[in-house]
ZADRENVEX-741808 format. One record per residue (C-alpha): residue in one letter; chain; x, y, z. Coordinates in steps of 0.2 Angstrom, whole numbers, plus 5000, padded with zeros to 4 digits. Layout:
BEGIN
  r  c    px    py    pz
  A  A     X     Y     Z
...
This chain:
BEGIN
  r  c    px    py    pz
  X  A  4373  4845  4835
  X  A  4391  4851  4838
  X  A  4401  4854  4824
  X  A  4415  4845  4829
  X  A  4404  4829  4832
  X  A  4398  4829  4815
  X  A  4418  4834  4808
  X  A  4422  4816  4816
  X  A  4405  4807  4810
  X  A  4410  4813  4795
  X  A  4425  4803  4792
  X  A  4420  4789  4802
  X  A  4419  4772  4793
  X  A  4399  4767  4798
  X  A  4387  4776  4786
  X  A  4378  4792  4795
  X  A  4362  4801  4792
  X  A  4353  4812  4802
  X  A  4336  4812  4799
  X  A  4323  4829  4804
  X  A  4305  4830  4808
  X  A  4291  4820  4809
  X  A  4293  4818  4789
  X  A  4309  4812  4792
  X  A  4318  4822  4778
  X  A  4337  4820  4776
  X  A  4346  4834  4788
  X  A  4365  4828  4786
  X  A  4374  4812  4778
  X  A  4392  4810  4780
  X  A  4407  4808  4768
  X  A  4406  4787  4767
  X  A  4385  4788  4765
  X  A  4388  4801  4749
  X  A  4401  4790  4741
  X  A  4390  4775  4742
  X  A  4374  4785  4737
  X  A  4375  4800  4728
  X  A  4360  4802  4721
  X  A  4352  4805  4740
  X  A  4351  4823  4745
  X  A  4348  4833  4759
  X  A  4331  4837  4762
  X  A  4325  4823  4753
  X  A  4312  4810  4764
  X  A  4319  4794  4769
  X  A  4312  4777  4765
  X  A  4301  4782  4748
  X  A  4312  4776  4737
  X  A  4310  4758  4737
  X  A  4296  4744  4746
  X  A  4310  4739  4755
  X  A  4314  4760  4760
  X  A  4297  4761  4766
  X  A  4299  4748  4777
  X  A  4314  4754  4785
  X  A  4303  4770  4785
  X  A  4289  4764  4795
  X  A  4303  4758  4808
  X  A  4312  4775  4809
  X  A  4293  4782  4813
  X  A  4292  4770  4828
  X  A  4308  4775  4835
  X  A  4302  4794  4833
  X  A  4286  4792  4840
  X  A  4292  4779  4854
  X  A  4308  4784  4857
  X  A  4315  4766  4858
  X  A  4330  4763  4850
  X  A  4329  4748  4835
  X  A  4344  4736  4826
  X  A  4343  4729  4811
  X  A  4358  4717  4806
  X  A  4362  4711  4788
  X  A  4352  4724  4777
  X  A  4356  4722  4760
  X  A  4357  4739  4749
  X  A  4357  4739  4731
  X  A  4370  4752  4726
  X  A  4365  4765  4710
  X  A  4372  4761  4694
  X  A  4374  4742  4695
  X  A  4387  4743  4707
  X  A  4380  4728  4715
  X  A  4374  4727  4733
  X  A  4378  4728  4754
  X  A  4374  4722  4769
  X  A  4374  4736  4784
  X  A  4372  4732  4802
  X  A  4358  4747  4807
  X  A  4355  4757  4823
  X  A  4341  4767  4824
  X  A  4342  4780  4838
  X  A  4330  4797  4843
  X  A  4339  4813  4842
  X  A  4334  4825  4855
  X  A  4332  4845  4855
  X  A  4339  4857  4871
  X  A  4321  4852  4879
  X  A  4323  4833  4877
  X  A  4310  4832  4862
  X  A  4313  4820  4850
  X  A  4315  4829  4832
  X  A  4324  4818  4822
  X  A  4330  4800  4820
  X  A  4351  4795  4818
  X  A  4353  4780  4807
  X  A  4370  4772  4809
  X  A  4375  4757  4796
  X  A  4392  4749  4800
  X  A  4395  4739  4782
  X  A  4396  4719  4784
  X  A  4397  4714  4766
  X  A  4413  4705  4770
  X  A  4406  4696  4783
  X  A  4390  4691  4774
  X  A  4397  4687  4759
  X  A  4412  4677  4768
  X  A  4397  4668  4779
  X  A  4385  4663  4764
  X  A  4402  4655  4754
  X  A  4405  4644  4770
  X  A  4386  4639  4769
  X  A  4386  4637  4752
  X  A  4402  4627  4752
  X  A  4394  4618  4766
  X  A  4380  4616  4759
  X  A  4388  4607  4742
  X  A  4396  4597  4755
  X  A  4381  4590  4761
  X  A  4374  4586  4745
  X  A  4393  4577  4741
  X  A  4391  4567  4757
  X  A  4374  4563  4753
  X  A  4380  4556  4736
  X  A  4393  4548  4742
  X  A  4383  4539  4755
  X  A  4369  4535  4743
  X  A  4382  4527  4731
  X  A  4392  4518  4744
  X  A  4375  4511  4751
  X  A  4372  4503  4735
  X  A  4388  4497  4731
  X  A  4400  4486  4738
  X  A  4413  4499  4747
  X  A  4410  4505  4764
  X  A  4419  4519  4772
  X  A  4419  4523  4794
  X  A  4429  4539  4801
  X  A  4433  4536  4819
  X  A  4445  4548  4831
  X  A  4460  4541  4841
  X  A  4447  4536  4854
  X  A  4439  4525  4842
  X  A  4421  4537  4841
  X  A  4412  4536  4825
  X  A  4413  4549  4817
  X  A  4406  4546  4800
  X  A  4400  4531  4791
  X  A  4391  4525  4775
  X  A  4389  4511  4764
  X  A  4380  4494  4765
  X  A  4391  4486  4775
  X  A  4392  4497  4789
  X  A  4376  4492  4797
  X  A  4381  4476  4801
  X  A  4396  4480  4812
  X  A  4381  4483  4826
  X  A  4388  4497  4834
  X  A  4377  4503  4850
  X  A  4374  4521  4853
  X  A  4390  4530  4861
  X  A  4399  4513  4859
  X  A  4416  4517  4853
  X  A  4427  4504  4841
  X  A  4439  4498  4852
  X  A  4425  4492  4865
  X  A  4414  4484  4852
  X  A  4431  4475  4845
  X  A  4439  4472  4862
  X  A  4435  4451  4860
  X  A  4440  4453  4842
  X  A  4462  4453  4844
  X  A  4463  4454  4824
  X  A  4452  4468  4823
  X  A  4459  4476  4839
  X  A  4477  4474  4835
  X  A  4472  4486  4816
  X  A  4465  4497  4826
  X  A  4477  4501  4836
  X  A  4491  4501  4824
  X  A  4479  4514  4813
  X  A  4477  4527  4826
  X  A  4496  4527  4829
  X  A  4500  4534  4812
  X  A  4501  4516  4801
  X  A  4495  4518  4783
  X  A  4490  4497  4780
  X  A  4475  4487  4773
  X  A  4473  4470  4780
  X  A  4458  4457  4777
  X  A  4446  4457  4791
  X  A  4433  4444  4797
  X  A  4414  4452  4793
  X  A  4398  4445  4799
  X  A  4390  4430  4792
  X  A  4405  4423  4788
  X  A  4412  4436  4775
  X  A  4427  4445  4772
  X  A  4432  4460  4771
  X  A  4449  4472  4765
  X  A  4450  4487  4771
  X  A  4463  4500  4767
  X  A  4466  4514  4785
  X  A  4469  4530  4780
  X  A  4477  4541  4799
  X  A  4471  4560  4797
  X  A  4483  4571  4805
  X  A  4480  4591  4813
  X  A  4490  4604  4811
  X  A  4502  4598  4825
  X  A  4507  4581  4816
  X  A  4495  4572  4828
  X  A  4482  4558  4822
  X  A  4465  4566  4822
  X  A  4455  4552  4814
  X  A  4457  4537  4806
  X  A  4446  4535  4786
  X  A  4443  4516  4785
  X  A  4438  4510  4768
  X  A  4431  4491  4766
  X  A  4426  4481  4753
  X  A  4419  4466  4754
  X  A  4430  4451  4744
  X  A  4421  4437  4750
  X  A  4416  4432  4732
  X  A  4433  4437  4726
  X  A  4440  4426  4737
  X  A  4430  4412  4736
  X  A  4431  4413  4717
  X  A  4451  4412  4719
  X  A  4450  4396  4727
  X  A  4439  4390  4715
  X  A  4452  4394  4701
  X  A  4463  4387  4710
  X  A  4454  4372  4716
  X  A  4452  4368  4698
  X  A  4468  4373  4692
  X  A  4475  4357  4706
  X  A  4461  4347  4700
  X  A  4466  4353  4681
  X  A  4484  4346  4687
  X  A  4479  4330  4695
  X  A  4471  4326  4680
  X  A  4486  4331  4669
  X  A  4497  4320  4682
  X  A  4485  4307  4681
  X  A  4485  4306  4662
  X  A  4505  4306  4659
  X  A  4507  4293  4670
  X  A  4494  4283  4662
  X  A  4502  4285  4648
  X  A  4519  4281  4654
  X  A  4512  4266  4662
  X  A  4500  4261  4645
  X  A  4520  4262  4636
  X  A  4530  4252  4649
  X  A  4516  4238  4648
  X  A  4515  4238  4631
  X  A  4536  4235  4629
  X  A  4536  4222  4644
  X  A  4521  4213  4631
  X  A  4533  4214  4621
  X  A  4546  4204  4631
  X  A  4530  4194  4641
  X  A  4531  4186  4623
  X  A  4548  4184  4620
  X  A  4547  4175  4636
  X  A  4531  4166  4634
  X  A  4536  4160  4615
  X  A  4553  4152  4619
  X  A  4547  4144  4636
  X  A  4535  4135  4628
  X  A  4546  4128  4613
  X  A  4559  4124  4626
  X  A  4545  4114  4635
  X  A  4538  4106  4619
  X  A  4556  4099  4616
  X  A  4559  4093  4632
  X  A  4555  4076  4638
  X  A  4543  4071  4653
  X  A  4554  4072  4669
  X  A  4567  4082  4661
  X  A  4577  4092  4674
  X  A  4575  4109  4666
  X  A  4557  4106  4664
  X  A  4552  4114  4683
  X  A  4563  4128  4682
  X  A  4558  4133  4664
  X  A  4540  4130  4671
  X  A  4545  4142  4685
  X  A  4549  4155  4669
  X  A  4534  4153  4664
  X  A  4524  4157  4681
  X  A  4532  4173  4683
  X  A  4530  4176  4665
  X  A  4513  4177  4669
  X  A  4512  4185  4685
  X  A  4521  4200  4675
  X  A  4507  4198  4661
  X  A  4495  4202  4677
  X  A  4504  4216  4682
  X  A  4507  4224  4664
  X  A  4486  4220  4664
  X  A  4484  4232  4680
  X  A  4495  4244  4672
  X  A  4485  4244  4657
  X  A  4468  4246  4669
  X  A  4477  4261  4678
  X  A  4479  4269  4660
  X  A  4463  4265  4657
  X  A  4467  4255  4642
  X  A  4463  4238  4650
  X  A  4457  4223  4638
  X  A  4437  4224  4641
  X  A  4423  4213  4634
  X  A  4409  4226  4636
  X  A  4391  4219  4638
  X  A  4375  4225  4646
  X  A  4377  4223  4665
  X  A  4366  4222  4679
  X  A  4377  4230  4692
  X  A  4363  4222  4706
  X  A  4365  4205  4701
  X  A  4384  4207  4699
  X  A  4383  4213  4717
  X  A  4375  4200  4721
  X  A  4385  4185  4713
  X  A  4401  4191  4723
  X  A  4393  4193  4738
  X  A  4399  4178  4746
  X  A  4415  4179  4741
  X  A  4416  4197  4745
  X  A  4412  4191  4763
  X  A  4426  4177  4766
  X  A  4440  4190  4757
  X  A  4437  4205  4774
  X  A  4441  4199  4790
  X  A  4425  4190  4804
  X  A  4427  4207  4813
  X  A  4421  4218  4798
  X  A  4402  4217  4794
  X  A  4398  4219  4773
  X  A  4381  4229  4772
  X  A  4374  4227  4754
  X  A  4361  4241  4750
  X  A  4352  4240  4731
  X  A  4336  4251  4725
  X  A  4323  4239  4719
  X  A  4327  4246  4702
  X  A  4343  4250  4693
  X  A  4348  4253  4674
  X  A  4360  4241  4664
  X  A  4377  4249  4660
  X  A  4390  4244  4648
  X  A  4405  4235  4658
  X  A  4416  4222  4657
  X  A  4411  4210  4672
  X  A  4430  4205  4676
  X  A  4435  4225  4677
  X  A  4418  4229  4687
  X  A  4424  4212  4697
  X  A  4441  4218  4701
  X  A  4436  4237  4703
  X  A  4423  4230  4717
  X  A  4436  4220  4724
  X  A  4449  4231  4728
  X  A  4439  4244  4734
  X  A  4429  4233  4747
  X  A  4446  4227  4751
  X  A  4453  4243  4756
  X  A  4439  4247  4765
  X  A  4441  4233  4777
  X  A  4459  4237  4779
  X  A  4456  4253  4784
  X  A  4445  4247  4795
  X  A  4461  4237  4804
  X  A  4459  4224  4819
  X  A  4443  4234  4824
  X  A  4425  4228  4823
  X  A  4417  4241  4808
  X  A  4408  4239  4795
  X  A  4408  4241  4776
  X  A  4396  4246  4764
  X  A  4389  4245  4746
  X  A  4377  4253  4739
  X  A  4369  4256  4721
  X  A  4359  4269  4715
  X  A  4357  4283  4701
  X  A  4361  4300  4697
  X  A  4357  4312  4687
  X  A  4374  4322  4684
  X  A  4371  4340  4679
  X  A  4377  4355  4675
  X  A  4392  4353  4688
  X  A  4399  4338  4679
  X  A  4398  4327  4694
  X  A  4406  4337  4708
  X  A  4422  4336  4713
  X  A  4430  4319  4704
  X  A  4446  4312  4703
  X  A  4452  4308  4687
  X  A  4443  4321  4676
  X  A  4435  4337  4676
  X  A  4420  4334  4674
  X  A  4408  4321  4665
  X  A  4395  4325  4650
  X  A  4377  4328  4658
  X  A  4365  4313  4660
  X  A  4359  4299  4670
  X  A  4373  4287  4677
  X  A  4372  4273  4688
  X  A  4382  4275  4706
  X  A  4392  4261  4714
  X  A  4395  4267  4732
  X  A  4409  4258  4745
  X  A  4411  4266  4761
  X  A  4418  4261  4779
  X  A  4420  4266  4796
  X  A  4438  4264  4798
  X  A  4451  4276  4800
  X  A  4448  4290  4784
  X  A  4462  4299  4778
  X  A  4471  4315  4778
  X  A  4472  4328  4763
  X  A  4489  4322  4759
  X  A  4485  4303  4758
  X  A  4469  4307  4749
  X  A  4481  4317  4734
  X  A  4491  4302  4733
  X  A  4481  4287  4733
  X  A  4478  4285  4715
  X  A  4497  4286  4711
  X  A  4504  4270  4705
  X  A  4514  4259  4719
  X  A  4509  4273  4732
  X  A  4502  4262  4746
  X  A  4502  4267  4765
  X  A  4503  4245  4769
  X  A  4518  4237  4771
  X  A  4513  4224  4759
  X  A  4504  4227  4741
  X  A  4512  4235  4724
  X  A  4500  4251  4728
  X  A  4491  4249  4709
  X  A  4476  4241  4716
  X  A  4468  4259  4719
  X  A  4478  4265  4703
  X  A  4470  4250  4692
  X  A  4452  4256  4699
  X  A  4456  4272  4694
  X  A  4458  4267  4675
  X  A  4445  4254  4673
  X  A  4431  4268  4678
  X  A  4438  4281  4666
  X  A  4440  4266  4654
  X  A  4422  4263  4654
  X  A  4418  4283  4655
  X  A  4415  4285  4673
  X  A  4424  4292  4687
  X  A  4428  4293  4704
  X  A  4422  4304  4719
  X  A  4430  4304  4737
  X  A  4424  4308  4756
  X  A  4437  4304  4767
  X  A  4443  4312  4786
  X  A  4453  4306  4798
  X  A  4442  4297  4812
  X  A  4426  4298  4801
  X  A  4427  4284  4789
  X  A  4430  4285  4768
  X  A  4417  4283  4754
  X  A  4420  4279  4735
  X  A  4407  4285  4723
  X  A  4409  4276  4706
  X  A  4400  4285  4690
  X  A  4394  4276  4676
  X  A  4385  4278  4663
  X  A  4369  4273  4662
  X  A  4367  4259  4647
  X  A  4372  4264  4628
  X  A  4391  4265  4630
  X  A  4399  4254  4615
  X  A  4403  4236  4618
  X  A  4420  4229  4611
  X  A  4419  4210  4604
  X  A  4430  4198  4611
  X  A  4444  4192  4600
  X  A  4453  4179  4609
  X  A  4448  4158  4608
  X  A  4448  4144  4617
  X  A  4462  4135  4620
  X  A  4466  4122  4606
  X  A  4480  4107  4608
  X  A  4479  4102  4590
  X  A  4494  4102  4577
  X  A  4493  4115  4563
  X  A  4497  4113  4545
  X  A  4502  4128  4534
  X  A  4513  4141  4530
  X  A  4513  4157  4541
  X  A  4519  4173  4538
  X  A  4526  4183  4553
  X  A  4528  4202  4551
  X  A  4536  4213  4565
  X  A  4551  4225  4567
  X  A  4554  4220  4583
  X  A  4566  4205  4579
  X  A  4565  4197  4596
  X  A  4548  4197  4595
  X  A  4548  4191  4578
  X  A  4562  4177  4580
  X  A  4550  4172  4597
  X  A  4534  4170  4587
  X  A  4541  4159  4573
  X  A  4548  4149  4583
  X  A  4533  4146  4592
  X  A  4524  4143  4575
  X  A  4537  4131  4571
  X  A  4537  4120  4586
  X  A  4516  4120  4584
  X  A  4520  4110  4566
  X  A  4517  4126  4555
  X  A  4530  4132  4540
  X  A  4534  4149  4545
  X  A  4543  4163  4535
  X  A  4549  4181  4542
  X  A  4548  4199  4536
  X  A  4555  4215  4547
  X  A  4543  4227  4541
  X  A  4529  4228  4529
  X  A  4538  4230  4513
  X  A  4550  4215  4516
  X  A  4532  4205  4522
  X  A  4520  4213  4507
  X  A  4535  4207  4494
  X  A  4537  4189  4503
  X  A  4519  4187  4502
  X  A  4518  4192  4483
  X  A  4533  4180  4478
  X  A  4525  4166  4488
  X  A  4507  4173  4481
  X  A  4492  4157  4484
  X  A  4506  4148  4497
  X  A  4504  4159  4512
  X  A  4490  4153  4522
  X  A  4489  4167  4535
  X  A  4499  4181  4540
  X  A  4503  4186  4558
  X  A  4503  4207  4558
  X  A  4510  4219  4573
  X  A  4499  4233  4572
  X  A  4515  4246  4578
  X  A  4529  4247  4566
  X  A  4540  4260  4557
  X  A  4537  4265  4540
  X  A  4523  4254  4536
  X  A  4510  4252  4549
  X  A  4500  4235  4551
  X  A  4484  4245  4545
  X  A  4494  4251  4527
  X  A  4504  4234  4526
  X  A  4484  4225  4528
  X  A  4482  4236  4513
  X  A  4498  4232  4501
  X  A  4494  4214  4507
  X  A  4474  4215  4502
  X  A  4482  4224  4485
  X  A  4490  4207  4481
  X  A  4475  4195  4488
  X  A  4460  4202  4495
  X  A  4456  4185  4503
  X  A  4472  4185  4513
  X  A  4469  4179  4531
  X  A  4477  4191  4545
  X  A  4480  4189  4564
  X  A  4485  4206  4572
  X  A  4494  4207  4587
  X  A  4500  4218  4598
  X  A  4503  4226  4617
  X  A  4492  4238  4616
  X  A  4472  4236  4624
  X  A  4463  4226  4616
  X  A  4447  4239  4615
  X  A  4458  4251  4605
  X  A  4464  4238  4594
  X  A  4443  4235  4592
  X  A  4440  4254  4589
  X  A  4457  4254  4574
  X  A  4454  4236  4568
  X  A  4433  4234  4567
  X  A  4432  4243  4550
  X  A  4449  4231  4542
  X  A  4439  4216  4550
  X  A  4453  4204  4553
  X  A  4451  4188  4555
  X  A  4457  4187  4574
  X  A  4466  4200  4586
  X  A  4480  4194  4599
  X  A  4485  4205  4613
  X  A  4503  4200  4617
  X  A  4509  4194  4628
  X  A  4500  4179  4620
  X  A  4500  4159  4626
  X  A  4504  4144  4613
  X  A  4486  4140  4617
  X  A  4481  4157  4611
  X  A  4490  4159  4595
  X  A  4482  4142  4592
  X  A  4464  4147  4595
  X  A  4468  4163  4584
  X  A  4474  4153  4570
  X  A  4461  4139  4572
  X  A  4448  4154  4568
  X  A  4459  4162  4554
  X  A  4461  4147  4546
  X  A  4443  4142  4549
């Protein structure tokens, strides 16, 4: 070969070996081949050296003996002395003599170790992520994110996790034509692919909700490329918010409910206080009057509005649920039953009363007057929501067994204990009622009629949670209202009654009156006197424990107030049993006459008044005391 061919081969940058002979021994290797492997000299055979040599051997043989050229691309080379290894492209190509014979085989190797090296890191990093990917949509698929890449055109791109195979894309369906009847969902979209970083809560299917946060993915030239939506579905987190918060206005209602039962338990307990001043000096005015007296009739008319504000303080004590009750066993069916008639003549002709009873139903523990009046007003209502139209009202009685839950969704508390209760069910088919009407019903002297006090809903409300029940409510405009009333099944406690008959006759004794309220007081013994009894007076219950030891064996009876500063009527009963343990005690007082049972049972007086109280009354309590 020319010398000047091989001068150039020799500095060329490709590795360059001539080979010689059919036994293929090494003829010339230039500069590059050397450097890499010097222990290689000339003369020595190609391709024993290694399997992999001797396969490369076998090759150059062919192309001797053929003649045919032959490439071999990414060869890997170990290099001598742990110098590591590379990857030559080789051509394999017959060398000719003068004559055209083949006598020897050129092998040039151009060195792609950069390429390989640079290509199997891009597969490898490829490679890892795929496996990322891989994870990430196994993970997503099991848990409750969801993650869709689209391109401006909206073209899905990538997508995982369990969500994503409910948005029911079709194959080559992009976004935007799958949302196109969906203007929530279209209108994100949009505002994604042109460059806005937002999340928003979208509709899902099957009625779920989903927040999804949009990520735009810009090139190189500041241009969106794609779009990353992440999702998560917040359906339960959402629903588990209204729940907290349709308890916390429960939690309210019942908080609102209660202070203004209280406030209304404390107003009607100080207008007893005055009902009795009232009451008291009306009826010694009347006892001192003569027949046909001219200030007889207006007195009388003091007295009638006297006691039409001792039924008003009684509703006002119901809504507190502190109303007087005489508990017994009551048959709810029967009870029904009796006032069924008169049910009837209280609606108007136009309004049908449909009575529905199970064959069976247990007793509960009610005062029948409370039970009465709670019947009563709701039927009431009913039919006047019914108006001037023909419609019907129901009642209906049954059981339930309240769970778990606590009853549903009541009114007045937040739940009730678990057990059986009986269910007292008024419903109609008259106009319903909004959300705001229904949030206000139950509030005193709130009334949508242009007549009424509004406290006949407000007294239902107190007399169930007086008995331990509560209240449930349907109602919509133009589809009717229903009441559910819970009580408990039979075992609550009965209360005894306290009050007399009437009695006209004249009493004899000395009486001892004990109240700080001097009005009150002053009222009472007044009263006392004009009945024919001696009466002497004490402020509190040291003044009265002091009177009664000083006049020790010639006080007949005392008349207590159970609320009084330093001394109440329960400690004064004490200093007072101290000085007599016979002595004979009335208590009286404003407050319900089922909590004066619960304080008063274990003193066991001898008669409980509940002011405001009639002549008749203090008689009949006396009568007993005295008895």
């Amino acid at each position: 070969m020319d010398r000047r061919i091989l001068a150039a081969l020799d500095k060329a940058p490709a590795t360059v070996v001539l080979l010689n002979g059919p036994d293929l021994r090494y003829a010339w290797m230039n500069e590059l081949f050397h450097k890499l492997f010097p222990r290689i000299k000339v003369d020595d055979r190609f391709g024993t050296q290694t399997p992999q040599a001797m396969q490369f051997r076998a090759l150059a043989e062919r192309v001797f003996e053929t003649g045919d050229p032959a490439i071999l691309n990414e060869v890997e080379a170990e290099l001598p002395d742990g110098r590591g290894h590379v990857f030559f492209n080789l051509l394999l190509h017959p060398v000719s003599d003068d004559k055209g014979r083949i006598d020897g085989v050129a092998i040039i190797g151009t060195d792609v170790t950069a390429v390989v090296t640079g290509r199997r890191a891009l597969d490898a990093q490829a490679e890892r992520t795929r496996q990322a990917e891989s994870r990430l949509t196994a993970l997503l698929e099991r848990g409750p994110f969801s993650v869709v890449s689209f391109d401006v055109a909206g073209r899905v791109l990538f997508s995982a996790g369990a969500q994503v195979a409910q948005l029911g894309l079709s194959p080559g369906e992009t976004m935007f034509e799958h949302y196109r009847d969906d203007p929530g969902i279209l209108a994100a979209l949009r505002r994604a692919v042109a460059g806005e970083t937002f999340s928003a809560m979208l509709p899902r299917p099957n009625e779920r909700i989903g927040e999804v946060h949009f990520t735009p993915v810009r090139g190189e030239d500041g241009r969106v490329d794609q779009v990353v939506a992440v999702g998560i579905d917040v359906t339960a987190r959402l629903r588990a918010q209204e729940e907290r918060a349709r308890i916390q206005e429960k939690m309210l209602q019942t908080q609102k409910l209660e202070s203004l039962g209280v406030l209304a338990g404390g107003i009607a307990h100080d207008f007893n206080n005055l009902l009795t001043v009232i009451q008291g000096n009306a009826a010694v005015a009347l006892a001192r009057l003569p027949v046909g007296h001219a200030l007889r009739e207006p007195i009388d008319d003091i007295v009638g509005a006297a006691h039409r504000a001792a039924d008003l303080t009684r509703q006002m004590l119901a809504y507190s649920g502190r109303g007087r009750f005489e508990i017994r066993p009551l048959d709810l069916r029967q009870h029904v039953r009796e006032i069924g008639n008169l049910l009837r003549s209280s609606i108007p002709k136009k309004v049908s009363l449909r009575i529905d009873e199970p064959p069976y139903l247990p007793t509960v523990q009610g005062d029948p007057s409370q039970i009465h009046q709670v019947l009563m007003n709701l039927v009431l209502n009913a039919a006047e929501a019914i108006d001037q139209r023909e419609g019907e009202v129901t009642v209906g009685l049954g059981e339930e067994e309240v769970g778990a839950d606590g009853g549903g969704d009541l009114v007045g508390r937040e739940r009730l204990p678990e057990g059986r209760y009986v269910r007292l069910t008024v419903s109609d088919t008259g106009v319903g009622m909004d959300e705001k009407v229904r949030a206000r019903i139950f509030d005193p002297f709130f009334t949508t009629k242009s007549t009424g006090r509004g406290l006949g809903l407000a007294a239902v409300l107190g007399i169930v949670r007086g008995h331990g029940g509560a209240l449930r409510i349907d109602s919509a405009p133009g589809r009717g209202t229903k009441f559910d009333v819970l009580l408990p099944a039979a075992g609550a406690r009965a209360y005894p009654a306290r009050s007399g008959e009437p009695s006209a006759a004249r009493g004899k004794g000395t009486i001892l009156v004990i109240d700080d309220a001097e009005h009150v007081r002053v009222a009472t013994a007044r009263l006392l006197s004009a009945m024919g009894y001696d009466v002497l007076e004490a402020a509190d219950g040291e003044q009265g424990a002091e009177i009664f030891r000083l006049r020790a064996g010639r006080v007949d009876a005392v008349v207590l107030d159970l609320t009084m500063p330093h001394l109440s009527g329960e400690e004064t009963l004490a200093l007072l049993r101290a000085i007599d343990p016979r002595v004979r005690v009335v208590f009286f007082s404003g407050f319900a006459e089922n909590e004066l049972a619960e304080r008063l049972d274990p003193l066991k007086p001898a008669a409980v008044l509940h002011k405001p109280f009639t002549r008749q009354q203090l008689a009949a309590a006396l009568e007993t005391a005295l008895a």
